[in-house]
N, C-alpha and C positions, 0 to 999 in steps of 0.2 A: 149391410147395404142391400137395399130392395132392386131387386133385378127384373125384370119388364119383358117378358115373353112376347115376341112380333103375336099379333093380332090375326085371331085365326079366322078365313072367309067361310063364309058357311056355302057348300056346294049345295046346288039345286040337282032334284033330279033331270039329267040328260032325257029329252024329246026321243033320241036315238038310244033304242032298247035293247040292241045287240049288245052282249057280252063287252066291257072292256078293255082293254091292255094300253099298259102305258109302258113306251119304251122313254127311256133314261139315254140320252147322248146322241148326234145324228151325225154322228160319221158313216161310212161307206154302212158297215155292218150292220148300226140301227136302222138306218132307211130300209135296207132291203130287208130285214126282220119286218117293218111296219109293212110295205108292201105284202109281204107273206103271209102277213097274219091276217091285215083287211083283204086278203085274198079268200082264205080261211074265216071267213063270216064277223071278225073283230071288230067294233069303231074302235077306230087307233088314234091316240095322241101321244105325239113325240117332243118330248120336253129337252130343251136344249139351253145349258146355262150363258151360250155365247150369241154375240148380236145377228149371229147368222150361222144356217146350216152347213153340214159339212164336215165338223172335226177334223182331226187330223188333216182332211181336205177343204179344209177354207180358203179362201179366195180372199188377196187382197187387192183393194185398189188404188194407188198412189203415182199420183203425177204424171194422169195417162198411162198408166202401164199397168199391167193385167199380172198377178202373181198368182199362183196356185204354191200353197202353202206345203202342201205333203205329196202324195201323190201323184209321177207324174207320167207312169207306166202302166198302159193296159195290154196285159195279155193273155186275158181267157174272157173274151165278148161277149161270148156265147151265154155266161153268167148274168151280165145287164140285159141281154137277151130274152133271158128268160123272165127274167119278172117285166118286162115291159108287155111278153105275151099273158103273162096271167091279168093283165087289166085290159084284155082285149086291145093292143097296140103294139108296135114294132119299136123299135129303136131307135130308127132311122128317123122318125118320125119326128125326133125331138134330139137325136146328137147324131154328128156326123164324127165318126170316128174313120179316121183315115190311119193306114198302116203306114208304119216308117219301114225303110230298109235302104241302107243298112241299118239294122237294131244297135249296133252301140261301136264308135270309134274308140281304141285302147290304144292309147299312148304311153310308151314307157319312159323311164327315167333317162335314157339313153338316144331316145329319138324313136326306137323302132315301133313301129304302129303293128296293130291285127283288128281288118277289118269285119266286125262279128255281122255276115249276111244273113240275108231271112230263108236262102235257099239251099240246100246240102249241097248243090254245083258249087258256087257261089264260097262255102265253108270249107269246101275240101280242096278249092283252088288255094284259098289263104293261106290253111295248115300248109300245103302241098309247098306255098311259096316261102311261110318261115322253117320248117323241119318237113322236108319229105319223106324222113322216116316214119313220119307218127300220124301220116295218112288212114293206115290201114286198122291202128289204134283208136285214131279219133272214132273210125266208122264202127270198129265195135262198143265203142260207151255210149253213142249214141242208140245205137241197137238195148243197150244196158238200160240208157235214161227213159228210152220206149216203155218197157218192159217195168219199172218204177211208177212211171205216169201211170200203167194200164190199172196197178194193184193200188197203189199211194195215194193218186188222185181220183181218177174213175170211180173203183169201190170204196175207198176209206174218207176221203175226202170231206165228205156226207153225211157217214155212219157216224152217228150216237156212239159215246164210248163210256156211258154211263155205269159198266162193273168193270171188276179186274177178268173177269172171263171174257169179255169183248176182245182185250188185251189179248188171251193165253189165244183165243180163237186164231189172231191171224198173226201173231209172233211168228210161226215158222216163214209164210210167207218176209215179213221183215227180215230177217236172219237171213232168207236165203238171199235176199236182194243186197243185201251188207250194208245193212241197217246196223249196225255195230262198228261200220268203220266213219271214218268222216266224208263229205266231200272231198275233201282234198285227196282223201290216203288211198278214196277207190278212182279219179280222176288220174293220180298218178301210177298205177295200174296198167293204164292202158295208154298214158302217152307219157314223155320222156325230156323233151324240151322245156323249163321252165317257164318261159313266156306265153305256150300252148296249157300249159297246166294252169297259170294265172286265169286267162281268156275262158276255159273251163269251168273254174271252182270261184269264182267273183260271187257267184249270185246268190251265194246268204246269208251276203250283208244287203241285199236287197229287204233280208229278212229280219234279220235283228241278231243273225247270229253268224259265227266265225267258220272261217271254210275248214277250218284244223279243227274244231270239235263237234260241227254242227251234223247230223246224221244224213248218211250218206242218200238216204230215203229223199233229201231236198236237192238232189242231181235229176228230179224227174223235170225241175222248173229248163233243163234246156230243151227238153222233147215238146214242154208244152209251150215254149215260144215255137221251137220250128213248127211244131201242128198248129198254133193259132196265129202267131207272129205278133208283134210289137206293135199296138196302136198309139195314138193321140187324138183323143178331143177335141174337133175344133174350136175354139173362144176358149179352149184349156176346160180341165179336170171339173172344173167347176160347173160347165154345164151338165155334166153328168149330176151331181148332187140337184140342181136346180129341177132337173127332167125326173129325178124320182120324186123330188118334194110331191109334184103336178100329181104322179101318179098315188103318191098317198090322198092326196086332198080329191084326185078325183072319185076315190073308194071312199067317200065323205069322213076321212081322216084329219088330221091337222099336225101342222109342225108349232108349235109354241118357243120363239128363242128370248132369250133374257128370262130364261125363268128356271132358275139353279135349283136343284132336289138337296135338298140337307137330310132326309132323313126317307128309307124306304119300312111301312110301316108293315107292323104283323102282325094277324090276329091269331090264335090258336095254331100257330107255326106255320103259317100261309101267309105269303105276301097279300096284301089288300091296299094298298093303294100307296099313295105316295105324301112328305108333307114338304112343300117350295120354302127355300130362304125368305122368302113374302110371309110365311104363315100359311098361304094358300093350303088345303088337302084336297086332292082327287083322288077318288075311292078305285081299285080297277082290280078284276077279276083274275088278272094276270099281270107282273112285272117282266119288262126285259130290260138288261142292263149292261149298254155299247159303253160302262164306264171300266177301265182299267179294273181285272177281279179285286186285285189289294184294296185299290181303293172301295170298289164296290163293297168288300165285307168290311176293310177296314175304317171306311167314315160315313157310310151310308143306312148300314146297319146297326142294329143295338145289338153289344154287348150279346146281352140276354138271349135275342133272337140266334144267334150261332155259334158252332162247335168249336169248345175251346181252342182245338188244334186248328183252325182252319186261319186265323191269322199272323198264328209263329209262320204254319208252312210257310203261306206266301209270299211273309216275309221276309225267309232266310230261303228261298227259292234262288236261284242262278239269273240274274236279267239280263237283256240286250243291251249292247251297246248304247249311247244317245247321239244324237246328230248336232254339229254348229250346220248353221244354213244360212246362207248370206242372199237377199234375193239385191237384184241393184239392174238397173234401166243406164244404157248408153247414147249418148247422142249422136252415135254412128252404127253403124254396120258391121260385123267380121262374118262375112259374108263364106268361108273359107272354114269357120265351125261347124262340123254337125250336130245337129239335134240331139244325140247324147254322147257324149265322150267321157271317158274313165281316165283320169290321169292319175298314174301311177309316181311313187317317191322309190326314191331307192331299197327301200325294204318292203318286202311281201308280209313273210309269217312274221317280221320282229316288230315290225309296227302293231299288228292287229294283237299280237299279245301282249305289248303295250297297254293297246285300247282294253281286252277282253281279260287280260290276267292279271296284270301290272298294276290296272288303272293309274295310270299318268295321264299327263298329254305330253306325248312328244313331239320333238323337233320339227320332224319330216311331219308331210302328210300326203295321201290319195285322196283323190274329186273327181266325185262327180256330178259335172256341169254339166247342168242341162239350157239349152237354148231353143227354146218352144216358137221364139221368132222365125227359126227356121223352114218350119214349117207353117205357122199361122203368123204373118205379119200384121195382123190387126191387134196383138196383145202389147204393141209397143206403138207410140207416134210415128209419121212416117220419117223414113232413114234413120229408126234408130232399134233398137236390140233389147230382148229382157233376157234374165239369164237367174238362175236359179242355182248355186254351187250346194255342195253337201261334204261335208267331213264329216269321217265315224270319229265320235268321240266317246271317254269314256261315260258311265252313266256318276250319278252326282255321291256314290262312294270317293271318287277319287275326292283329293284334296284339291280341287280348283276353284279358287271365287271367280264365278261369271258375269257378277257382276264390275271387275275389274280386268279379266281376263278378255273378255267379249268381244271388245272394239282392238284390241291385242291381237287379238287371233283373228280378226277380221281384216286386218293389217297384213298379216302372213299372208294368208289368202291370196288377199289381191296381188302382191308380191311374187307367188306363186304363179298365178294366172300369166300378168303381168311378162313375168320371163319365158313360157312360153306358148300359151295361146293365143291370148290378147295381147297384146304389145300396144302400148299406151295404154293401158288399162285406168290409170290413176286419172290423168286429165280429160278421161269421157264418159267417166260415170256422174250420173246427173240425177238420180235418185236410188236409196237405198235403203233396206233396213234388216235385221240380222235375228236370228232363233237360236235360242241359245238351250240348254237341258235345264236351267230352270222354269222356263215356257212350256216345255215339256210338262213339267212337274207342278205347275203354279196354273197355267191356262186348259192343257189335256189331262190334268189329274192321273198322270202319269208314274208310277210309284217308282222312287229314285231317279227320275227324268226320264227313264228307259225310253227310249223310241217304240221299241216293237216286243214289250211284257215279258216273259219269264222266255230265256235264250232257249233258241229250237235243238237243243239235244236230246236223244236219246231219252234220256227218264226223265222231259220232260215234255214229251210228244205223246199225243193218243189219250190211253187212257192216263198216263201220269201228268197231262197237262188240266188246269182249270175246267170242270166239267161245264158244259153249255148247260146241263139242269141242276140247277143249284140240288146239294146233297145235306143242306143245312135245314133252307128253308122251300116248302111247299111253295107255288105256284110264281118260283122265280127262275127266271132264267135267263143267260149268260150268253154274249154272243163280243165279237170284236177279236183285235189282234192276240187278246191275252188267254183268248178260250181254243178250244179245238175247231179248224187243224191248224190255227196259228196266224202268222202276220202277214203282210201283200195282200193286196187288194183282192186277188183269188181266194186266199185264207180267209179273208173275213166276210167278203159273201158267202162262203162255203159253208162259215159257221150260223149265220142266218139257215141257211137248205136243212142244219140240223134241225132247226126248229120244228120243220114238217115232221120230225119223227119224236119227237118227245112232249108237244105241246099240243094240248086236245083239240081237236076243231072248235070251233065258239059252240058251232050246233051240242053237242056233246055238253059242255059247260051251262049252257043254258035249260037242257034237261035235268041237269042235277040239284 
């Protein structure tokens, strides 16, 4: 049977003679790579296989009501900050980022609430009011999670971990910080109270990994909410992606969507340009790729072009969790929710190993709702409510069809809510629609639907994580949740800031 190759476009030479890079995907991480790079002398084009920019942070709109897809926590600004000064602009200029505080209501299965503030007064009145013993506790891990930010975030954050002596270089530093224990195990350490230990060690599953094995080194994310505190976007997450488009397109770059890469091409073991599901090829001096690494080597690449071992690793690697997410618009008000609330099920560690060991999906579940109406009532019509739920679930090892399961589980959910945040939940939802870990895996090319790429433990942070300069192939490189230092929105601009140190200025490139 004769088989019919898409039709390939012949490219013209580009008018714009600066060096150029194409980045692959435009979620959080590719934008700010393209802003970095036509920072760094590049014409940038950013190819994006969905109808619109974003990824993981896309933005949907349905029935009057405004949904932010992924994303719905900013807390390190100073990051978006930065790249809006390298194109000569401020921030402000184009997103009004407003702090919340309190940063997140925690409701337990029992009723008892801890409200997490943005200020130590504020944090140490809470503690003070559920366990007054674990005052004086609370204040030394916070001292500890300073101390994690200054080494973890500050220097490493950034730093290139392209050999294993990168690694041996600042081990001792990790080691001394108890980087060998988990979240949980150094959280419990210093306070005593289980529902203060919860409140604590929640935040990395913000990340894609479990507070029981994930390295204690991600205890510095409480220092860097209290130094930076908890924003939100106004019009939602989304105008942040829209405001860096501007700034790509103003350093005479471009975003391209609906135009999917099947194949990243290689000449003499250098990336050189790229070939679209279309047929299209565009030639570029430099690849970067905001696509999940498995995926990136595993369907992007040829065979040929990379090291045998590099697609067993990644794919017998350890992955995060995946997310169900229900987004749904109300035709009233609960006026009485805040802006982010964590509701807790009766089980802490036996759920999440469940989720993280087990893979099942259990009975019970923890959510977190977010209600963005709360603070921006223009994302919903008037007197009524959007809301964004989130359940860890496992990733698509477990045995679950989601395609039967979905609307199942969606049902629980509201069920959930229903008994105790929202009340009347059922009869005021008036638009809805649900994200499933096949989404993940089918829409974000996502390798086993994982939310947030290979789980943030120990061996596989730093240098044992997916390097940002590919090790395979010449003049490609690696940025997003699955590369160094990892997932949340801070990780994966951070892993763009690598860029500045491993990928040549254009000027450089263009002498060679």
């Amino acid at each position: 049977m004769l088989t019919l190759e898409p039709a390939q476009t012949v490219v013209r030479p580009h008018p714009d003679q600066r060096p150029h890079a194409i980045v692959i995907g435009s979620g959080f991480g590719g934008l700010a790579a393209a802003v970095r790079l036509g920072a760094r002398g590049y014409r940038v084009t950013v190819l994006e296989r969905l109808d619109a920019p974003g990824g993981r942070a896309y933005v949907h709109h349905q029935d009057g009501f405004t949904f932010d897809a992924g994303p719905t926590i900013i807390t390190a600004p100073f990051l978006f900050e930065e790249l809006w000064e390298m194109c000569g602009r401020k921030l402000s200029d184009d997103v009004d980022l407003r702090a919340i505080d309190p940063f997140y209501e925690l409701v337990f299965d029992d009723g008892e609430t801890i409200t997490c503030g943005g200020s130590a007064e504020a944090m140490r009145a809470e503690i003070a009011r559920v366990s007054p013993g674990d005052v004086a506790g609370y204040e030394r891990f916070m001292r500890h999670s300073e101390e994690i930010y200054r080494v973890g975030f500050e220097q490493l954050g950034h730093t290139p971990f392209g050999s294993w002596t990168d690694m041996v270089r600042v081990a001792p530093d990790l080691l001394r910080l108890g980087g060998l224990q988990s979240v949980y195990g150094l959280v419990s350490r210093y306070v005593k109270d289980p529902r203060v230990r919860v409140a604590l060690s929640f935040h990395p599953l913000f990340v894609g990994g479990s507070p029981f094995t994930t390295t204690a080194v991600y205890c510095l994310i409480s220092y860097l909410e209290r130094a930076h505190g908890v924003h939100f976007a106004m019009g939602g997450t989304g105008t942040l992606v829209n405001g860096l488009v501007k700034l790509i397109e103003g350093q005479g770059g471009a975003v391209r969507c609906d135009s999917e890469v099947a194949e990243i091409q290689v000449s003499s073991g250098a990336a050189s340009g790229v070939r679209l599901a279309s047929g299209e090829t565009l030639r570029a001096d430099i690849v970067v790729s905001n696509v999940d690494p498995a995926s990136t080597y595993g369907r992007l690449v040829a065979r040929s072009a990379r090291k045998p071992s590099t697609s067993p690793k990644l794919n017998s690697a350890r992955y995060s969790m995946s997310l169900f997410v229900w987004y749904f618009g109300t035709r009233r008000r609960y006026d009485d929710v805040a802006h982010h609330t964590i509701l807790l099920g009766p089980r802490y560690q036996g759920l999440i190993e469940d989720i993280f060991k087990h893979k099942r999906l259990a009975q019970d579940m923890s959510l977190y709702l977010h209600r963005p109406t709360a603070t921006d009532p223009s994302l919903a019509p008037a007197g009524c409510d959007a809301f964004y739920v989130l359940s860890p679930v496992p990733h698509l090892d477990a045995d679950v069809d989601w395609t039967v399961e979905g609307e199942r589980y969606r049902q629980r959910v509201e069920k959930r809510l229903s008994e105790t945040l929202l009340p009347g939940l059922a009869d005021a939802v008036v638009t809805s629609r649900i994200m499933t870990p096949l989404d993940f895996r089918d829409r974000l090319c996502s390798h086993k639907g994982a939310a947030f790429g290979p789980e943030p433990i120990l061996t596989q942070s730093a240098w044992f994580r997916p390097h940002n300069k590919s090790q395979d192939i010449d003049r490609l490189y690696l940025v997003g949740a699955g590369t160094h230092p990892g997932a949340g929105v801070p990780g994966v601009l951070s892993s763009a800031r690598v860029l500045d140190s491993v990928v040549p200025h254009a000027s450089q490139l263009a002498q060679a």
